[in-house]
N, C-alpha and C positions, 0 to 999 in steps of 0.2 A: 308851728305844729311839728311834734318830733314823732318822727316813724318809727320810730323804739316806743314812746310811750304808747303811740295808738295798738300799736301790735301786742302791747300787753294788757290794755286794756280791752282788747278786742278778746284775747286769750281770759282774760280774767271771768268777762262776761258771759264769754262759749259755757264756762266750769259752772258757771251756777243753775243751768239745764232748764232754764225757763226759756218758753217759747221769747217773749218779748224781750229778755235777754241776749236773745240769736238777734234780732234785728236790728238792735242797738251795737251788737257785736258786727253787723253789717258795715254800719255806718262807719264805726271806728276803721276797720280794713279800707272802708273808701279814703278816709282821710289817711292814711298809713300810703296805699296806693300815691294819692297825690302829693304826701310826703317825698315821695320817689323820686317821684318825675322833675318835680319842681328843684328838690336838690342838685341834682343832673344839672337840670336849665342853670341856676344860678353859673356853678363850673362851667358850663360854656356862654354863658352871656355876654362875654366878651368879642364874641365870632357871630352874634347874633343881634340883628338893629334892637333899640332899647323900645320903638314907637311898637314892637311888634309883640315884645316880651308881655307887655300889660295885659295884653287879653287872651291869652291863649287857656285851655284846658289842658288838663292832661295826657289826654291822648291826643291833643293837638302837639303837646311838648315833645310825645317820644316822638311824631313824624317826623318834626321838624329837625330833631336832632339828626334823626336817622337821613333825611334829604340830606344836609351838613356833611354827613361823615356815615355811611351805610353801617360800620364797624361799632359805632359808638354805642351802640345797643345789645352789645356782645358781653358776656364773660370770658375773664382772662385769666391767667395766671402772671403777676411782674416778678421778674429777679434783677435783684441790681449787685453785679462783682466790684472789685475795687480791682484794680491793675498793677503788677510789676513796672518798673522803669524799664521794662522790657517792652513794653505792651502786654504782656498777658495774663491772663486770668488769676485771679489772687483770693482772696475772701467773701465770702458771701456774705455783701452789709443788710440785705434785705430783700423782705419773700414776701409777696401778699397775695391774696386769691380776691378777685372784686366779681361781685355779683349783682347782676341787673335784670330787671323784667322786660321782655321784648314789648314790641309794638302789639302785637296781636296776640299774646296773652294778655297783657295790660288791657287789650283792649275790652276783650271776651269777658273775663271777670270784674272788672270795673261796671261793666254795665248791666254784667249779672248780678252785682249785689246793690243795684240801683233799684232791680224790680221788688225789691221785700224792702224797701223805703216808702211801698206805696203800699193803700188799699189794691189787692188783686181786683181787675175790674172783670166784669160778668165772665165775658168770652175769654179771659186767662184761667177762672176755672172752670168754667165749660171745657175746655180744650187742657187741663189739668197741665199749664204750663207753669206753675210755681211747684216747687218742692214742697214735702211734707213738712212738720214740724222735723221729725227726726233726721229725712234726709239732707235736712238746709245743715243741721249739726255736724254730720258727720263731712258735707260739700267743705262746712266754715272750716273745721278740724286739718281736711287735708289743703286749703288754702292758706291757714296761718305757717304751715310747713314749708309749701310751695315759696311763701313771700319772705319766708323767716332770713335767709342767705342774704339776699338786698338790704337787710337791715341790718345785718353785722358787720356791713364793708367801713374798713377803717381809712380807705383813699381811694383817689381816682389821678386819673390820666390826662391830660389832653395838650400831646408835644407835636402835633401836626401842626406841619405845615399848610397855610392856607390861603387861595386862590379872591381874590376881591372881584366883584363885579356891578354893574348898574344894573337893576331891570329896565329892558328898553318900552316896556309900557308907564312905569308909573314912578322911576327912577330910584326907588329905594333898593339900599345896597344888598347885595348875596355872598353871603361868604360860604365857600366851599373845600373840605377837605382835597386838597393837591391828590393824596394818593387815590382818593374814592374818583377824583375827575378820571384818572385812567382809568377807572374799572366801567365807570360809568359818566361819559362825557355828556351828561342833559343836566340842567336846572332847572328847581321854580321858584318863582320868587314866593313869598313865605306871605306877602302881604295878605291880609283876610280880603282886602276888598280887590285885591290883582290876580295872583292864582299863575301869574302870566308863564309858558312854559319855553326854555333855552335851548338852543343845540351847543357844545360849548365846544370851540374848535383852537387849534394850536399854529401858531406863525411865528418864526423866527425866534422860537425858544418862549414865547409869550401865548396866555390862554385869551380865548376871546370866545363873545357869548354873540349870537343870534338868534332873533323872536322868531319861534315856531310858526307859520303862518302858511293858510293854504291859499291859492290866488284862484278866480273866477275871472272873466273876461266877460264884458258888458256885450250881451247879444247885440244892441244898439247902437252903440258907439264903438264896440272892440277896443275898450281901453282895461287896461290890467288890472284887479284891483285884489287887495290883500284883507283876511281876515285870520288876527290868532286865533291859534287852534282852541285857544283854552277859552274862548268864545262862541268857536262853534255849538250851536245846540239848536234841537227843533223850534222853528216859527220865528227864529232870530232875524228882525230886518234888519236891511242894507241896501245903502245908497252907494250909487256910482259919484266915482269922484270927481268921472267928468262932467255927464249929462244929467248927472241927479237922478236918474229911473232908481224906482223901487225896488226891490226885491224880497224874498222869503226863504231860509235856509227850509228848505224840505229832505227830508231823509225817508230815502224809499229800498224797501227790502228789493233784491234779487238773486235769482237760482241759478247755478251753471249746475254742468252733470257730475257725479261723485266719478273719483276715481278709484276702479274695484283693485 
């Protein structure tokens, strides 16, 4: 699927000003959008397990990318000089502008041009959440503008350096941008069925990763026991590890006083 042709086919379709036009021209922008994403993924699938790449969506692609590397979801400008036997600066061999759709605009309009793929149901126009005929045209109009940039980038990037790790719940690997580790030293691991989430910490020049995990001590026993965070959630049981007692994660509101 090429994101050049969906983009002009989406554009082709807008021009012929029929309602059911627009929503064919929907469909093509979805497929243009997942053009995007998916090309991206390929250029990095090298930093990314192969077991995880198969089932991901779209907007699963840009998080994932963006957990990787925060930056990789950015527009940039590259220049590349050529050098003096001096070292310095000499010719400009090459100039490129690369443009990408963030996470959360990819996200917002991807799923907004999902709703006109369907019959509107009762309570969407009851509550007049779908556009008009007209103003889906003029929304599709200023979106092909919006997406048009992503689609005339002639290259991309990806000379980071990169950090390896195990997930310590389910052991498939995490590869993580080195610079993004300093800005932001937490991983998760990518897996759909793990989720599991890292503190990522540095020793002796070397990075290292530990499972998030909050402990509870057994009223009965008083022995320690650990549950990842990325586990916690209401009415979640739990067994002590020494005496077996049951338990129930409960989550309960509370108030202290504001400070005026």
């Amino acid at each position: 699927m090429n994101k050049r042709s969906c983009l002009e086919r989406a554009r082709i379709l807008l021009a012929e000003g029929k309602p059911e036009s627009s929503r064919y021209a929907c469909l093509e922008l979805r497929y243009c959008m997942e053009a995007i994403a998916y090309e991206k993924l390929r250029f990095y699938a090298k930093n990314i397990a192969q077991s995880i790449l198969e089932v991901w969506q779209p907007r699963k692609v840009i998080d994932a990318l963006e957990e990787y590397d925060p930056l990789v979801n950015q527009s940039y400008t590259l220049r590349i000089w050529s050098e003096t036997l001096s070292g310095e600066r000499d010719e400009l061999v090459f100039s490129g502008e690369h443009k990408t759709l963030s996470p959360v605009t990819l996200k917002k309009h991807y799923n907004k041009l999902g709703n006109y793929l369907h019959v509107p149901t009762p309570g969407q126009i009851k509550k007049r959440k779908t556009l008009s005929d007209t103003e889906l045209k003029e929304y599709l109009k200023e979106l092909i503008q919006f997406v048009e940039p992503a689609c005339s980038n002639t290259f991309d990037t990806n000379i980071a350096e990169v950090v390896n790790f195990e997930c310590r719940q389910c052991g498939q690997p995490i590869i993580r941008n080195k610079a993004s580790i300093e800005k932001n030293p937490f991983a998760t691991c990518l897996s759909e069925n793990c989720q599991a989430q890292h503190d990522v910490y540095q020793e002796g020049g070397q990075y290292f990763i530990r499972l998030c995990q909050a402990e509870f001590i057994c009223p009965d026993c008083q022995t320690s026991n650990y549950v990842p965070l990325h586990q916690m959630a209401e009415g979640v049981k739990l067994s002590c590890v020494e005496c077996n007692r049951q338990y129930i994660i409960d989550r309960r509101w509370v108030y202290r006083r504001a400070k005026i």
